[in-house]
N, C-alpha and C positions, 0 to 999 in steps of 0.2 A: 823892238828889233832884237834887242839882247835874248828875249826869253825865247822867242822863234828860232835864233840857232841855239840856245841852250838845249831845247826840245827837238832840233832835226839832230844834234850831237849824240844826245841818248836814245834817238830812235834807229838810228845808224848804228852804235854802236850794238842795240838788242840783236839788230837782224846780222850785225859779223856774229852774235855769240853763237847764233844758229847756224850760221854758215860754215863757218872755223872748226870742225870735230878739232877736239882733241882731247885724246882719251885721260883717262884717269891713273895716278899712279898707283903700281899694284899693290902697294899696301892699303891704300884707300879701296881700290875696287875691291879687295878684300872687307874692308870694313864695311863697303854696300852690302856686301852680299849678305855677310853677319848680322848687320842691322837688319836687314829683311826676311832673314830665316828665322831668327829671335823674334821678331812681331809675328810671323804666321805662327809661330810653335805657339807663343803667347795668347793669342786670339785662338786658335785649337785647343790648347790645354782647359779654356777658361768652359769653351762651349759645349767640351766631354763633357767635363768633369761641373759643369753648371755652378761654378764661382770662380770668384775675382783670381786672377793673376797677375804677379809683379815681375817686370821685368826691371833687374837690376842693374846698374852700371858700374861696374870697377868692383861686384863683390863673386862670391860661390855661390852656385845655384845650392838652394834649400825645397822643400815641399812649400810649394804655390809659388813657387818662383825660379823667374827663368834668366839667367847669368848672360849678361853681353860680353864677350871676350875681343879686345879691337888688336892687331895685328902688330908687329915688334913697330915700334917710330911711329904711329897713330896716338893722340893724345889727345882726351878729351878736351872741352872748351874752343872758344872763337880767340884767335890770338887778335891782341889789338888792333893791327896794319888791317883786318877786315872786316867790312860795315855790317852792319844787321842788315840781312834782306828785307826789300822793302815793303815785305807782308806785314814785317815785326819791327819797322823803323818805328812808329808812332802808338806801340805798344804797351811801351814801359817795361819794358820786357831788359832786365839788367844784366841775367849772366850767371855764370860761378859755375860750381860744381852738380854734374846734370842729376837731376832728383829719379825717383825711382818713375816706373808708369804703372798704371793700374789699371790693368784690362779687364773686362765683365763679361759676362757669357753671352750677354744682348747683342754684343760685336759695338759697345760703347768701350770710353776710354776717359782717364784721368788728361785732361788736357794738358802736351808739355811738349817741351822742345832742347832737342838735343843738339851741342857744338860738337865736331869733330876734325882734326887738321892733323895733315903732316908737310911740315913743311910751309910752302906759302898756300896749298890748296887748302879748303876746308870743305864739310859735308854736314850742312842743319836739317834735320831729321822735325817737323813739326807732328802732333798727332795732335787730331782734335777731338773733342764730346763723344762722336757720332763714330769715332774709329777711322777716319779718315786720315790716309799718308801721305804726306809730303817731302820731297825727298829734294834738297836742293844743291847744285855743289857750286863752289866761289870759283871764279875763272878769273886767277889774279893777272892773265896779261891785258885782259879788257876788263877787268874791275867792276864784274859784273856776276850776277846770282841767276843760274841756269838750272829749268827741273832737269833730275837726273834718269 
């Protein structure tokens, strides 16, 4: 009986996070946009120019690499108070300082995952093998991980 309303609690709760818009704060929706014009530049640069490109976090663009710049009070990493989505709960997946990505002209990719937050919202950023984006943000009044 216990696990039955544990499971209508969180199925209830998925369908309010769908339900509930609420937007993003502007410095974050700023950092959506940033993270997603730095992956298409990233993936265009790689597929011109027929080699690998880095997209870097927290440094200056150089030749074969392309500079994320996140917005004044956006900070990279997951601050503790919020859980690893549950893609990446049983990952092993620990944390720190977000590593560079390495994109390839094939529209492949270094597999990796970036934290970003201001404030109590956060924005985890997955890419995988295949190039594929995952873009997810934390909705800390329902305590829950929403694609973006």
């Amino acid at each position: 009986m216990r696990l039955a309303g544990s499971f209508l609690l969180d199925h209830l709760a998925r369908v309010a996070v769908h339900l509930l818009p609420a937007p993003l704060s502007p410095p974050l929706r700023a950092a959506q946009a940033e993270l997603r014009r730095s992956l298409h530049l990233a993936f265009r640069l790689a597929a011109t120019h027929r080699r690998a490109v880095v997209l870097e976090p927290c440094r200056r663009a150089m030749e074969g690499s392309v500079a994320v710049r996140l917005p004044d009070g956006v900070r990279w990493g997951r601050p503790k108070t919020v859980p690893l989505p549950p893609s990446l709960s049983g990952s092993g997946w620990r944390g720190g300082r977000p590593r560079p990505i390495t994109v390839m002209p094939e529209r492949r990719a270094a597999a990796n995952v970036w934290f970003l937050h201001h404030g109590r919202e956060a924005l985890c950023l997955r890419l995988d093998l295949h190039g594929s984006i995952e873009l997810l943000r934390y909705r800390p009044l329902l305590g829950a991980w929403v694609h973006c």
